[in-house]
VOMAR-179049 format. One line per 8 residues: number of its first residue (from 0); their letters; for each residue x, y, z of C-alpha. Coordinates in Angstrom, 1 decimal. Example, Ala and Ser with C-alpha at 12.3 -4.5 7.8 and 13.67 -1.06 7.14 Angstrom:
2
0 = AS = 12.3 -4.5 7.8 ~ 13.7 -1.1 7.1
END
This chain:
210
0 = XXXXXXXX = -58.4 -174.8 -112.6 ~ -56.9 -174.2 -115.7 ~ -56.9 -170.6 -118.0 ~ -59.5 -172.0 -120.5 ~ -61.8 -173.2 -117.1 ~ -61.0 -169.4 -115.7 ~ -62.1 -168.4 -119.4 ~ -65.5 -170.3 -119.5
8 = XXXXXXXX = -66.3 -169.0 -115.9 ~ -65.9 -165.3 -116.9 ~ -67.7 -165.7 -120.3 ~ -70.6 -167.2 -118.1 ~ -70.6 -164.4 -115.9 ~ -70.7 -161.8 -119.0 ~ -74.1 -164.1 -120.6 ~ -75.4 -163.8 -116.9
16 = XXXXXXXX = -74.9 -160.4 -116.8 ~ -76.4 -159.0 -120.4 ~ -79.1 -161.4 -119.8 ~ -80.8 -160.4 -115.8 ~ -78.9 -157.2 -115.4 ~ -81.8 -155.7 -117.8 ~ -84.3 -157.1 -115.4 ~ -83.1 -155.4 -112.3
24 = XXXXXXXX = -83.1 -152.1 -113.7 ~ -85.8 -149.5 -115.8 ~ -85.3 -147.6 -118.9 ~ -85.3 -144.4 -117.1 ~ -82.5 -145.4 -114.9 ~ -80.6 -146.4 -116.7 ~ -80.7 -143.1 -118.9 ~ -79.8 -141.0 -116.1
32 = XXXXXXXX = -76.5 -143.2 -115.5 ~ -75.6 -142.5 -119.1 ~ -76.5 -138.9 -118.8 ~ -74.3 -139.0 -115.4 ~ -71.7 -140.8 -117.1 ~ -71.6 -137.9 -119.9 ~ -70.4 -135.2 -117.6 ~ -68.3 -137.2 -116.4
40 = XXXXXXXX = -66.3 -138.0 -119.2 ~ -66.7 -134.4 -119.8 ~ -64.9 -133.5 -116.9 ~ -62.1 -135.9 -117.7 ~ -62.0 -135.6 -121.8 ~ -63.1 -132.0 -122.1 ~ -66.3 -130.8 -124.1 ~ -64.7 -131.6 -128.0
48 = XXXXXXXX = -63.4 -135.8 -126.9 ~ -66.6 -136.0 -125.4 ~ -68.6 -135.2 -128.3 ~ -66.4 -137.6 -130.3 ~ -66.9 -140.3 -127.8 ~ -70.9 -139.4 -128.0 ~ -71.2 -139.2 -131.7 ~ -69.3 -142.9 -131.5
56 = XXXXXXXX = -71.6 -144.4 -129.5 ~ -74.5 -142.6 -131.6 ~ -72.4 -144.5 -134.8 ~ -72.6 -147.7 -133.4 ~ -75.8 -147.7 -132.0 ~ -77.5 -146.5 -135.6 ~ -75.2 -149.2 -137.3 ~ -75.7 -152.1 -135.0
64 = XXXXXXXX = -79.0 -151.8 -133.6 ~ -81.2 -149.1 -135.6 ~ -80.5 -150.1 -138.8 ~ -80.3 -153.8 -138.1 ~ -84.1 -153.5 -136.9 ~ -83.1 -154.6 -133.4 ~ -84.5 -151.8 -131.8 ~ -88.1 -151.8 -134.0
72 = XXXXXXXX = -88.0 -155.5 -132.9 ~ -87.6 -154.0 -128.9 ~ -90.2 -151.5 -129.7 ~ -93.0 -154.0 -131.0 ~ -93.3 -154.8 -127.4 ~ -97.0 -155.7 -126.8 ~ -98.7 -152.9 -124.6 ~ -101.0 -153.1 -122.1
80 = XXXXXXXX = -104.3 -152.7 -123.4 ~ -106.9 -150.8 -122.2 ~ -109.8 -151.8 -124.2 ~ -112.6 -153.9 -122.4 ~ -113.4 -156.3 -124.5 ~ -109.9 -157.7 -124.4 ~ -109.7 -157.0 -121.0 ~ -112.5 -159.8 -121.1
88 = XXXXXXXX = -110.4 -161.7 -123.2 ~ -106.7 -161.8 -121.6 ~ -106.5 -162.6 -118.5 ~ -104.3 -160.2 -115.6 ~ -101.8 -162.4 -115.6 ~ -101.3 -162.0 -119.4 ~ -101.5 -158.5 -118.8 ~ -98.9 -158.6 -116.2
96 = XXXXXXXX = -96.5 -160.7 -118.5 ~ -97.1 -157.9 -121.2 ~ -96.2 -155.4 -118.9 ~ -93.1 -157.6 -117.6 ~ -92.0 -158.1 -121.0 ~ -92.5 -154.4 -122.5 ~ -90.7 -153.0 -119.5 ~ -87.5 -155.9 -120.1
104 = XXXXXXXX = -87.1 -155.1 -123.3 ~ -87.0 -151.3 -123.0 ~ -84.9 -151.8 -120.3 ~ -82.7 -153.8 -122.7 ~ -82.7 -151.1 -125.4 ~ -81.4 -148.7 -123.4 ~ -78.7 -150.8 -121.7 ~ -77.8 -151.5 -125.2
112 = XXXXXXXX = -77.0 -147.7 -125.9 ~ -75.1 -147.5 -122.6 ~ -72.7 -150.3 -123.3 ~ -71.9 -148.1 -126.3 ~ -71.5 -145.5 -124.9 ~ -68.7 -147.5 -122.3 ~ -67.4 -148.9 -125.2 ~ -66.6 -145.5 -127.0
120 = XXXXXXXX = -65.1 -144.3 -123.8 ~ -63.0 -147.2 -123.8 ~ -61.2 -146.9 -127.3 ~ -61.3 -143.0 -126.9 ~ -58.7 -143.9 -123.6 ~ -57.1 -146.8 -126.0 ~ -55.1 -144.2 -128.1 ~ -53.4 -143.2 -124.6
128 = XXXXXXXX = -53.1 -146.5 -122.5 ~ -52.3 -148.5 -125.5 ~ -48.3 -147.1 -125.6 ~ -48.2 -148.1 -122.1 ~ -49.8 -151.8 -122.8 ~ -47.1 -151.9 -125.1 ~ -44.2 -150.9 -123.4 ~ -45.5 -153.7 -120.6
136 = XXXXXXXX = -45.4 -156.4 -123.5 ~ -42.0 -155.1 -124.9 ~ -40.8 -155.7 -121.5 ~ -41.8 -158.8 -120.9 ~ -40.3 -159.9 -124.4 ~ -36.8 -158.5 -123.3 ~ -37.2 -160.1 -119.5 ~ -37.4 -163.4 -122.1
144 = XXXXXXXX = -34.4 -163.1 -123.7 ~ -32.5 -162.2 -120.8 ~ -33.5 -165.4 -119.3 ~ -32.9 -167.5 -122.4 ~ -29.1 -165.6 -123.1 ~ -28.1 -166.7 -119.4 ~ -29.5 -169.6 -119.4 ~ -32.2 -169.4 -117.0
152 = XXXXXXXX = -35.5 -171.0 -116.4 ~ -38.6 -169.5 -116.6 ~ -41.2 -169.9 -113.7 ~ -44.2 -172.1 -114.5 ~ -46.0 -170.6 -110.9 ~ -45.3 -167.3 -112.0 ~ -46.5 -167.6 -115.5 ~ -50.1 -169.7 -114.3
160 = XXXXXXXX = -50.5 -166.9 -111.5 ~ -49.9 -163.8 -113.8 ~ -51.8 -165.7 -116.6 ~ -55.1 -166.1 -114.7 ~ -54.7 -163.0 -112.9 ~ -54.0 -161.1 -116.1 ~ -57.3 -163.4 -117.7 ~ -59.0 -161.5 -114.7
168 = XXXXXXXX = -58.5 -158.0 -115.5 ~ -58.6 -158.6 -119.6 ~ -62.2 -159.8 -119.0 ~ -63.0 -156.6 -116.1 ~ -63.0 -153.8 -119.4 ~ -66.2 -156.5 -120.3 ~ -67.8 -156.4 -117.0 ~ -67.1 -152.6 -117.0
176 = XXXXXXXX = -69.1 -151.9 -120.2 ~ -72.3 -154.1 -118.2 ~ -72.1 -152.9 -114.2 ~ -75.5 -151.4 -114.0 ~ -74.3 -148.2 -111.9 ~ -72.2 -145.0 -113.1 ~ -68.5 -146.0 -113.5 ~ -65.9 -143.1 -113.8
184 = XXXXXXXX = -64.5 -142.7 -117.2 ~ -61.1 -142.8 -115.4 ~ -61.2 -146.6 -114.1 ~ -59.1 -147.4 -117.8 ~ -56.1 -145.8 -116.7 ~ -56.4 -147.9 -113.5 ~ -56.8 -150.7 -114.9 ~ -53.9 -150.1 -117.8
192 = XXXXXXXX = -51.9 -149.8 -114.2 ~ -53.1 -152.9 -112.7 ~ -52.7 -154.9 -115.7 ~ -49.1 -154.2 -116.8 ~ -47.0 -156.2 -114.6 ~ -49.1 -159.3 -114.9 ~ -48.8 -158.9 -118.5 ~ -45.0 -158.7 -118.4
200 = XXXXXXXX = -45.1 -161.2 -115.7 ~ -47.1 -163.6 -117.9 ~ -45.0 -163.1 -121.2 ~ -41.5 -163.3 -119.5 ~ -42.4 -166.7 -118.2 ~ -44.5 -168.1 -121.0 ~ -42.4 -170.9 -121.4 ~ -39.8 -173.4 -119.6
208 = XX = -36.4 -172.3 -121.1 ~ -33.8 -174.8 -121.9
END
């Protein structure tokens, strides 16, 4: 399989995931994970980075769903009513859809907030990991040259393995920001350390040289 049939199969799994992980899981829930996650990165960023990476989330959620009136549309969930006469009118099972439905999207709402909260995490580690994803790209750059001023050849195994295993762990940060459990704030560095030799792997053999 090729990179770009790796690349559909991984954007599938990321629509699968934002669409039935919602489903599996309650509002409630998932608010304790993020509360969890919280102390967490407290532990590992100390009180003042945490309230940076809180008040970031709290941005992004305002900008990109409150204001955006994609959390008033969540909220106009019907509720189950109460009141006889419809009762007489809509049937249980449209009750039970209603219910379905109102739980779903509060569910979704919430997993919403969470993804920004692993997202702020995430660019609060990139000012850190980011000199080291460089270093593994500058690397790779100089491995290059030192193959094309002797004259050697690069590796077209080498450069599809490290390409498609590199694909796998530049999609994971994704599927980190959707796993529906508590993640430590911690897994970037490991995977800054997983992903740098593929990376320098990948760019040292990029192409056949002459």
């Amino acid at each position: 399989m090729n990179t770009f049939g790796h690349l559909r199969i991984w954007l599938g799994l990321l629509a699968v995931l934002i669409v039935a992980l919602p489903a599996l899981m309650d509002a409630d829930g998932i608010a304790r994970r993020v509360n969890g996650e919280l102390e967490q990165a407290q532990d590992a960023f100390g009180i003042e980075r945490t309230q940076r990476v809180y008040e970031r989330a709290n941005s992004a959620w305002a900008a990109l769903v409150v204001r955006t009136g994609v959390r008033s549309a969540l909220d106009a969930a019907p509720e189950r009513s109460t009141d006889n006469a419809v009762r007489n009118v809509i049937t249980k099972t449209q009750h039970t859809m209603y219910s379905t439905t109102q739980r779903y999207l509060k569910a979704v709402s919430m997993q919403m907030y969470a993804v920004f909260l692993r997202g702020a995490i995430l660019v609060e580690w990139l000012m850190f990991i980011g000199f080291f994803l460089v270093a593994a790209v500058v690397d790779g750059i100089a491995r290059r040259r030192v193959k094309m001023a002797t004259g050697g050849l690069a590796s077209p195994v080498k450069f599809s393995w490290s390409t498609h295993w590199m694909l796998a762990i530049a999609m994971s940060p994704f599927v980190y920001i959707l796993l529906p459990f508590e993640i430590t704030p911690l897994f970037m560095p490991v995977w800054t350390l997983v992903v740098a030799l593929p990376l320098s792997a990948a760019i040292a053999n990029a192409v056949r040289i002459q």
